[in-house]
C-alpha positions, 0 to 999 in steps of 0.5 A: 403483569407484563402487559403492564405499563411502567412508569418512573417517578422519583417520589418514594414508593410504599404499598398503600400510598397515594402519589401525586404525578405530575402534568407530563406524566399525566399527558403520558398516561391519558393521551400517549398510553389512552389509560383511564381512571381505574387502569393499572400500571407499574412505578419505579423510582430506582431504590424502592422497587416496583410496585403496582399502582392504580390510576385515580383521577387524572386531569390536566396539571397532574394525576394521582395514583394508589399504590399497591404491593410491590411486584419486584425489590430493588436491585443494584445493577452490576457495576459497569461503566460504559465510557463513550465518544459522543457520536451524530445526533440519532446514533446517540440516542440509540446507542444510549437506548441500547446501553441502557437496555444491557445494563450499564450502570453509569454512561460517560460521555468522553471528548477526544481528538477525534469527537465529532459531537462536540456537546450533549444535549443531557436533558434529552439523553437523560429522557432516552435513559428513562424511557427505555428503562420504562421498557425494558423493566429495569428498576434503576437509572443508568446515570449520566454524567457530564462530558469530559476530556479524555485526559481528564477522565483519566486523570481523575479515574477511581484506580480500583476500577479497571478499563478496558479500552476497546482499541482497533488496529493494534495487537492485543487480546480479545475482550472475552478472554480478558474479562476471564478471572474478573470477580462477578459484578465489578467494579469495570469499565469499557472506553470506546473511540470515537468515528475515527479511533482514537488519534495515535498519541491518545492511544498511546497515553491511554495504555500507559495507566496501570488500570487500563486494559487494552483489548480488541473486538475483533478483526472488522473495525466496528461503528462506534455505537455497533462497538459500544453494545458488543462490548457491553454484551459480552461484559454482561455476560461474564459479570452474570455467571455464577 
């Protein structure tokens, strides 16, 4: 079963069905994968599960598939944000690859003073996002929403959800002991700078909301995307005790 490829579709999954994939998904299979008719694979589309499924027929507009039993139910990721600074073009992706892989459930791409990225390009982060879910067995996407101002972030930020706002250079508590007495599965967030830190009178407004929670990541200053995962890492594993 590991050996399996994986594949998302958006389409609804059932045991039994037959399942239309389109051209690229099709390209995919043949001539990225070399899979022929008869070869079987894995489809998750975020809500339904896995289910095995059995290559038929694929030709150049399409191919389709018999879906089969499922192999795994849904279920929901834990409910944390990764909040980020968009960073240079090649770090991006990886640090996008990266926090998919450890879980995050929702990526927010965040402008500062500081951002050196100025736009995203969503259509290619949002292709990173569903590789690496292929690879990783996720059964959901993390969404990606769309760049906003730091201010306006705040502004609009649901008070429920607490953030932690992982600032360098200032005295405050490590990550790990403040996620300590955190309910398990959230609601959290994590807000990481951009190249740079955040500028002064940012950081200032930042701690000034109740729900935020300023913390370090230790005594080195960490490259962004480097700070990005270690956060995310040691937020998982507090949120997966029992």
């Amino acid at each position: 079963m590991a050996s399996m490829a994986r594949l998302y579709v958006a389409s609804d999954l059932q045991a039994g069905a037959d399942l239309a994939l389109d051209e690229a998904a099709a390209h995919y299979l043949r001539h990225v994968l070399r899979l022929g008719e008869g070869a079987t694979l894995r489809l998750f589309n975020g809500r339904d599960g896995e289910y095995a499924a059995t290559l038929g027929l694929a030709g150049k507009r399409g191919a389709m598939v018999r879906l089969g039993e499922q192999t795994q139910p849904y279920r929901a990721p834990r409910d944390l944000w990764l909040c980020f600074a968009p960073i240079r073009q090649g770090r991006i992706e990886f640090l996008i690859e990266k926090a998919t892989e450890l879980g995050a459930a929702r990526l927010v791409p965040v402008l500062t003073q500081r951002t050196q990225l100025r736009q995203i390009n969503a259509v290619r982060l949002e292709a990173h996002v569903k590789e690496a879910a292929e690879q990783c067995e996720r059964l959901d996407l993390p969404a990606l929403a769309p760049l906003v101002p730091l201010e306006t972030m705040l502004a609009q930020w649901p008070a429920e959800r607490r953030l932690f706002a992982c600032l360098e250079r200032q005295a405050a508590p490590g990550l790990l002991a403040a996620l300590q007495g955190l309910p398990p599965g959230g609601p959290l967030a994590i807000l990481i700078g951009p190249e740079g830190g955040f500028a002064p009178e940012e950081a200032e407004r930042i701690v000034a909301w109740e729900f935020v929670t300023p913390v370090s990541l230790g005594e080195t200053i960490l490259r962004a995307e480097t700070a990005a995962l270690a956060a995310l890492a040691l937020a998982q594993a507090v949120l997966s005790r029992p």
